[in-house]
C-alpha positions in Angstrom: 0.0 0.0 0.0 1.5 3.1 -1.0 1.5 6.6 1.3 -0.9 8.3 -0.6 -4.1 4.9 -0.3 -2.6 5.4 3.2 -3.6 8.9 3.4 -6.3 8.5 1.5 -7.9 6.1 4.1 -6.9 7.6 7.2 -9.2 10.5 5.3 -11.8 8.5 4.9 -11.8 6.5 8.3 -11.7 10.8 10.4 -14.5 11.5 7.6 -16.7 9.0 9.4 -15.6 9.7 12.6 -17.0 13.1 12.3 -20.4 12.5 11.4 -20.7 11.0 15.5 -20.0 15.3 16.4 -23.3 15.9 14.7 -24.8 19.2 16.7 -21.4 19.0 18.9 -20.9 22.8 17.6 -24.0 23.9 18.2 -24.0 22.6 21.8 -20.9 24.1 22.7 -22.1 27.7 20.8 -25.3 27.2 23.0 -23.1 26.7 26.6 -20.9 29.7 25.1 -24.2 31.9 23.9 -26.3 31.4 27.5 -24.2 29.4 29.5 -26.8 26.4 29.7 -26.6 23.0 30.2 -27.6 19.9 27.6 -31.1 19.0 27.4 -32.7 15.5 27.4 -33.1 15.4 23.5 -29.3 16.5 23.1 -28.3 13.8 25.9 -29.9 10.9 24.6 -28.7 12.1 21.2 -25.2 11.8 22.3 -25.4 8.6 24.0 -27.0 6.9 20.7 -24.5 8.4 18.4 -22.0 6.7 21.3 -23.9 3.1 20.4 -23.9 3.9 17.1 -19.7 4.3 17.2 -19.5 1.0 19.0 -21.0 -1.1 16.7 -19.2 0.3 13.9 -16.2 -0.8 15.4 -14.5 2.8 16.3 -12.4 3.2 19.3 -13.4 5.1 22.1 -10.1 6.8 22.9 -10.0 8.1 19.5 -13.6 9.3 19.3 -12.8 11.5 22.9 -9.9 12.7 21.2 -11.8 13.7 18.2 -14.0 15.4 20.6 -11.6 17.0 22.3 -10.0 18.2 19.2 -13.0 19.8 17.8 -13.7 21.6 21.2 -10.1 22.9 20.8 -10.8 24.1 17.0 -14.4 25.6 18.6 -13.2 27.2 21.1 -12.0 30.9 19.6 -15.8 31.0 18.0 -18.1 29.9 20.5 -16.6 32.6 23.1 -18.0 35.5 21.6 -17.9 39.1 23.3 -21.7 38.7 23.1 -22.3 35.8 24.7 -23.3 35.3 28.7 -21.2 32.0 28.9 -18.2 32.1 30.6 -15.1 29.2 29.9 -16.2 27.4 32.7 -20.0 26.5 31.2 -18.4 25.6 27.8 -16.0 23.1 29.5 -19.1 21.7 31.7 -20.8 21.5 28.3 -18.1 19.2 27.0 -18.2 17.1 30.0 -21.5 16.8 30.0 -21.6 15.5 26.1 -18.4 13.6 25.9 -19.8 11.4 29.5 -23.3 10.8 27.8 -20.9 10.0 24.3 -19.4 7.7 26.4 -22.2 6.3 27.9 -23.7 5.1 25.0 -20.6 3.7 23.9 -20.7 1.6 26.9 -23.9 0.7 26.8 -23.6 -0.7 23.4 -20.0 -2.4 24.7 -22.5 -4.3 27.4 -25.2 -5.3 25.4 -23.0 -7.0 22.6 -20.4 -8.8 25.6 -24.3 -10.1 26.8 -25.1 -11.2 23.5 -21.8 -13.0 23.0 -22.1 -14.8 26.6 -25.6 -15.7 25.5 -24.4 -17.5 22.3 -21.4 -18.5 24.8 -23.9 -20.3 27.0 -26.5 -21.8 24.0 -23.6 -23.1 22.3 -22.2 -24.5 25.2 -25.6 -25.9 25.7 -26.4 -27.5 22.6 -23.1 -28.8 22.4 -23.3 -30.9 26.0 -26.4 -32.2 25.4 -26.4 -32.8 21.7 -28.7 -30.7 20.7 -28.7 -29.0 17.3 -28.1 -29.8 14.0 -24.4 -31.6 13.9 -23.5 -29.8 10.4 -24.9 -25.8 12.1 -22.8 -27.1 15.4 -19.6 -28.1 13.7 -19.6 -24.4 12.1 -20.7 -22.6 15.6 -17.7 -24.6 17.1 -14.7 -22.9 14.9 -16.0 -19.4 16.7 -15.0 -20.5 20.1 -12.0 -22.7 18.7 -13.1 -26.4 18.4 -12.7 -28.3 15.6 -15.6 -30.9 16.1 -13.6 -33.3 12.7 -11.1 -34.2 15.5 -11.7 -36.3 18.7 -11.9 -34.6 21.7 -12.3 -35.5 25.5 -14.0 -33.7 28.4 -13.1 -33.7 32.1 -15.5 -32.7 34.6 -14.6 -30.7 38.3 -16.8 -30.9 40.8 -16.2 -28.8 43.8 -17.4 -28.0 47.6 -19.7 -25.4 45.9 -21.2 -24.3 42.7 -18.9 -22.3 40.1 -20.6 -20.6 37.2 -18.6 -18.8 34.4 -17.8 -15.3 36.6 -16.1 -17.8 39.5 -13.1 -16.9 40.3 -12.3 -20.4 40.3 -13.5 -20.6 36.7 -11.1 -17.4 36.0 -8.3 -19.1 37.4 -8.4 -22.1 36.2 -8.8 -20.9 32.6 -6.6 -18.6 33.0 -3.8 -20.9 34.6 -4.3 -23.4 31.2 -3.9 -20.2 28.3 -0.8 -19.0 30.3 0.5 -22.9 29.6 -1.1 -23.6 26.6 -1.7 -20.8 24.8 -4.0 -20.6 21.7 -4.5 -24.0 21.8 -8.0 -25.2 21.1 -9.3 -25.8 24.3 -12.7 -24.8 25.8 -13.2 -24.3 29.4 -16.6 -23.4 30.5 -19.2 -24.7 33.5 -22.1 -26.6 33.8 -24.4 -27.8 37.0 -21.9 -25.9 39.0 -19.4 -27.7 38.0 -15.9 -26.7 35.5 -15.4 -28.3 32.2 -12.7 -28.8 30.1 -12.7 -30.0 26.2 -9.6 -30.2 25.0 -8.6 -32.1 21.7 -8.1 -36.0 22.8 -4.7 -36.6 21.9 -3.8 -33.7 24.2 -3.6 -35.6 27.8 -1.1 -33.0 29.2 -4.0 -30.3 29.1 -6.4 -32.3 30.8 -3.7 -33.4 33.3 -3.1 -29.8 33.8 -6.3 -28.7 34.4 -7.5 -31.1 36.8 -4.3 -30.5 38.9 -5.2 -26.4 38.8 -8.8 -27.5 39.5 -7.8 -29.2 42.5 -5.8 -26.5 43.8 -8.4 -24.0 42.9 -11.5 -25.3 44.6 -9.1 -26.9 47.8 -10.0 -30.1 47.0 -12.1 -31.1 44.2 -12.5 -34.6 42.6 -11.8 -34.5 38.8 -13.1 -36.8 36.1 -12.0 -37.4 32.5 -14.0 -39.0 29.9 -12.2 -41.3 27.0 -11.7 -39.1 23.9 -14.5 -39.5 21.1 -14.4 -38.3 17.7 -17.4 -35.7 16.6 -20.0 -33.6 18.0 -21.5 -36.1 19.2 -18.4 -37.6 20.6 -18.2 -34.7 23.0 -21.6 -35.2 24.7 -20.3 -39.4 25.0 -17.4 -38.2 26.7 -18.7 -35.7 29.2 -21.4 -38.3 30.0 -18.8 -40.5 30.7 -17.0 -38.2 33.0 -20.4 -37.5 35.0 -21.0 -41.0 35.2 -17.2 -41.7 36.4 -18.0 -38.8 39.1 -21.0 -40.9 40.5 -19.4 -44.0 41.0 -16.8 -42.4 42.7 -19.4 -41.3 44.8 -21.0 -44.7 45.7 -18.2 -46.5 45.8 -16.7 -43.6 48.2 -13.3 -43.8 45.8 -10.8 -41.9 47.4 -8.7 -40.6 44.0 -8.8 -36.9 43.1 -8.7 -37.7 39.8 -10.2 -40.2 37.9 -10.1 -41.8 34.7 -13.3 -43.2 32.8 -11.2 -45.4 31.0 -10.0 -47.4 34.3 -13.5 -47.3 35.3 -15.4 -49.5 32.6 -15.8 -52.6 34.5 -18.3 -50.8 36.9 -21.2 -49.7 33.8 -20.6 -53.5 32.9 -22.0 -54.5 36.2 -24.7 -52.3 36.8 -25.8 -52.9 33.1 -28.1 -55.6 34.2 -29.4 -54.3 37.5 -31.6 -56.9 38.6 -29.1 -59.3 38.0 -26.8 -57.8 40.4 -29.5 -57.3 42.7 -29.8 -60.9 43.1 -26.2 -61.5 43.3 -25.5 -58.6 46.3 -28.9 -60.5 48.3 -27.8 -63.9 47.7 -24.1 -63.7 48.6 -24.6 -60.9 51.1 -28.0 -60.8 52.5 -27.0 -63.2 55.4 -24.7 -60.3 56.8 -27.8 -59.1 57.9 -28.2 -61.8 60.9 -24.3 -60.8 62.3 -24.5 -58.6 65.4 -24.3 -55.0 64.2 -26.3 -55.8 60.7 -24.7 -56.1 57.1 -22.3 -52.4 57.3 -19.6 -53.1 59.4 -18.5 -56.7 57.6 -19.1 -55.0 54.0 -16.3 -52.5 54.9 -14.6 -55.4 56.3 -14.7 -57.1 53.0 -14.2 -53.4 51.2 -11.1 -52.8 53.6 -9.6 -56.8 52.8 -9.9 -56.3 49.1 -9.2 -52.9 48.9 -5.2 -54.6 50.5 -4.9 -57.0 48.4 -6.4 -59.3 50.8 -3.3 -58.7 53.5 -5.1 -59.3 56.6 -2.8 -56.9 58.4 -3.2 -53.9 55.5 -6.9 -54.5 56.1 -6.3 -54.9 59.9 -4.5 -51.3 60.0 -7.1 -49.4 57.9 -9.5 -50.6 59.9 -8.1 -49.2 63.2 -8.3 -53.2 64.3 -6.0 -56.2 65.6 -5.1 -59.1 63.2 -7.2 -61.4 65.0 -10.4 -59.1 65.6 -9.6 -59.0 61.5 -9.8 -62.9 61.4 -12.4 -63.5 63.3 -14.7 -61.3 61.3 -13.9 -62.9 57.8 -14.5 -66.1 59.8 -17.8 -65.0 61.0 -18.3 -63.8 56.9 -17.3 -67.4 55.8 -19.7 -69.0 58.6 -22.6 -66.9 57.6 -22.3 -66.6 54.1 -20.5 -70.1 53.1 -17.7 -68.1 51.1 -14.2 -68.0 52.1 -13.1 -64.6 51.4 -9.1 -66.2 51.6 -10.0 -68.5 48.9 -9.2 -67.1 45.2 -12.7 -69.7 44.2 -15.0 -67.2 46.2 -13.1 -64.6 46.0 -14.4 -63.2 42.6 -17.9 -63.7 43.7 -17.4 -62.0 47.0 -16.1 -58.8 45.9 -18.1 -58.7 42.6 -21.2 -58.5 45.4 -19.3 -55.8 47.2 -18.6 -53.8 44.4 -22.6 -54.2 43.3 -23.5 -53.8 46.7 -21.9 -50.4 46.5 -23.6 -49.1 43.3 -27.0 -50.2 44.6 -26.9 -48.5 48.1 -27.2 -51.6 49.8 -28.0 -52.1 52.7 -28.9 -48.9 53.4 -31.4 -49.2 50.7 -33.8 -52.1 49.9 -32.7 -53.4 46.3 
C-alpha cells in the first residue's frame, strides 16, 4: 500500500468519525451563547451516536480525542464578546456530552459482551447435550475454537460449591491453562456448577493440567476425565462419561482426586443388568444381615480386605483393628455366608457382590 491509499484512508476513516459530532458545535455555541446546560433530547442524542460508534467498530479513545480536538478548533468562535457564557459553562458543556458520548458507547460495549455470553452459553448448551443440527454445530464450534472433525475428551470438576462462568475459580483455572497452553483449542466453561474442560483427545497433558489447577483452585475437588470420542456427538459421550465416572466415585466412596473413565469401565458392565446384580449382592450378602451389628460393618470389612490385596494386616491397619479381631470377622463372613473370602474360588464372587452392593446403596437401601 503506497503513502498516498494510506492517506487516503486515514481521510476516509476521520471522515466517518466526524459524522458522531453531529450538533457538537452547536452545543458548545449554546453553553458559550447562554451558559446552559444539555437537554434530554441533546443527551440521549449523544449517547446513541455513542452506540452507534461501537457497533461500527470505532475506538473510544479516538472518538474523545476527536471530541476534544474539535472543542479545541471551537473554542476561539463559541466565546463570543456577546455571549453570557463564561469558559467554565463551555468546558461543563463538553463534560457533559463527551460522558453521555461515552455512555452510550458503553452501553452498546454491554449489550454485545451479553449477547456473545448468551451464544457463549446456548452453544455451550447444545453442544453438552447434543442438541442442534451436527452440520450448524460443527460451524458454531470454529468461533469458540473447536474443531468438532477431531476427537476430543472432556473432564469434569466438581467442587465444595457451585462455580458458574464469573467464578473466580473458573477465571483461574482458565486462566492458569492459556498462560501454559496458549491458543491451543481448548474450551473451558461450566455446567451444573461444576468446570469443564474440552480439550482435543490426543492432548492428555491439558487435561492433566487442568485437573491439577482444579484441585488446587476449589481446595480439593475430585476431577473426572472422559475417554476421547471423535465428533460432535463424541463430546456429549465423553462428558457423560466423565459425570458417570463422578457418581461411582461417589458410591463407591473412591478416594482418588482424579479419575479416569477409561480405568472405570468394568463398573457400567455391572450395573448394566441391575436386577441381575441385585440378586447377586442379596444372595451372597444378604446373610450379613443376621451378624450382630447388621450387614455395614463386615461389608467394609470385605471393602477394607480387598481394597489390601487381601493382607489381613493392611486391612487390619485401615480398619483401626488387631489381626485377630480381622480374622475373626472374615471367619464369621465365611460361617454366615458359606464363602471364604481367603480362597481365590470365592473370592471373585465375594467382591463382585461388594462392588454391586456399593452401586445399589445396599443395605442402606432395599434393592
Amino acid at each position: 500500500m503506497t503513502d498516498q491509499q494510506t492517506d487516503q484512508r486515514t481521510e476516509q476513516r476521520t471522515d466517518r468519525q466526524e459524522a458522531y459530532l453531529d450538533g457538537y458545535a452547536a452545543i458548545l455555541a449554546g453553553a458559550a451563547g447562554t451558559g446552559r446546560r444539555l437537554t434530554r433530547d441533546e443527551l440521549e442524542e449523544r449517547r446513541l451516536l455513542g452506540e452507534q460508534a461501537a457497533e461500527a467498530g470505532h475506538s473510544l479513545r479516538s472518538l474523545v480525542r476527536l471530541h476534544l480536538d474539535a472543542t479545541r478548533t471551537s473554542w476561539p468562535g463559541t466565546m463570543t464578546a456577546s455571549g453570557t457564557g463564561t469558559a467554565d459553562s463551555v468546558l461543563a458543556a463538553v463534560t457533559q456530552a463527551v460522558d453521555a458520548f461515552a455512555e452510550g458507547y458503553e452501553r452498546a460495549q454491554r449489550l454485545a459482551v451479553r449477547q456473545e455470553e448468551a451464544a457463549r452459553r446456548e452453544f455451550i448448551d447444545d453442544l453438552l447435550y447434543g442438541r442442534s443440527d451436527l452440520g450448524r454445530l460443527a460451524e458454531r464450534a470454529e468461533r469458540f475454537g473447536l474443531v468438532l472433525s477431531r476427537a476430543h475428551a472432556v473432564a469434569v470438576a466438581e467442587g465444595p460449591e457451585a462455580y458458574d462462568d464469573t467464578a473466580p475459580v473458573t477465571r483461574f483455572v482458565e486462566t492458569a491453562l492459556i498462560s501454559r497452553f496458549g491458543d491451543r483449542r481448548i474450551l473451558i466453561t461450566t455446567k451444573n456448577g461444576q468446570l469443564i474442560c474440552i480439550a482435543p483427545g490426543d492432548q492428555d497433558d491439558v487435561l492433566t493440567f487442568f485437573a491439577k489447577q482444579a484441585y488446587a483452585a476449589t481446595d480439593g475437588s475430585r476431577v473426572a476425565i472422559g475417554r476421547p470420542q471423535t465428533g460432535a456427538g463424541g463430546v456429549v459421550h465423553s462428558y457423560e462419561e466423565a459425570l458417570s465416572t463422578l457418581e461411582l466415585a461417589e458410591r463407591l466412596e473412591l478416594d482418588e482426586p482424579v479419575l479416569h473413565a477409561a480405568d472405570l469401565l468394568v463398573y457400567p458392565v455391572l450395573t448394566r443388568d441391575r436386577q441381575a446384580m441385585a440378586d447377586l449382592v442379596v444372595s451372597v450378602l444378604g446373610p450379613l444381615r443376621g451378624a450382630r451389628g447388621g450387614a455395614e460393618p463386615l461389608l467394609r470389612t470385605l471393602e477394607a480386605y480387598f481394597d489390601a490385596g487381601c493382607t489381613a494386616a493392611e486391612a487390619a491397619r485401615r480398619l483401626t483393628l488387631s489381626v485377630r479381631a480381622l480374622t475373626y470377622r472374615l471367619d464369621r463372613i465365611h460361617q454366615l455366608t458359606g464363602a471364604n473370602p481367603a480362597d481365590p474360588v470365592h473370592r471373585y464372587t465375594l467382591q463382585t457382590a461388594v462392588i454391586g452392593a456399593r452401586l445399589l446403596g445396599w443395605p442402606a437401601q432395599e434393592i
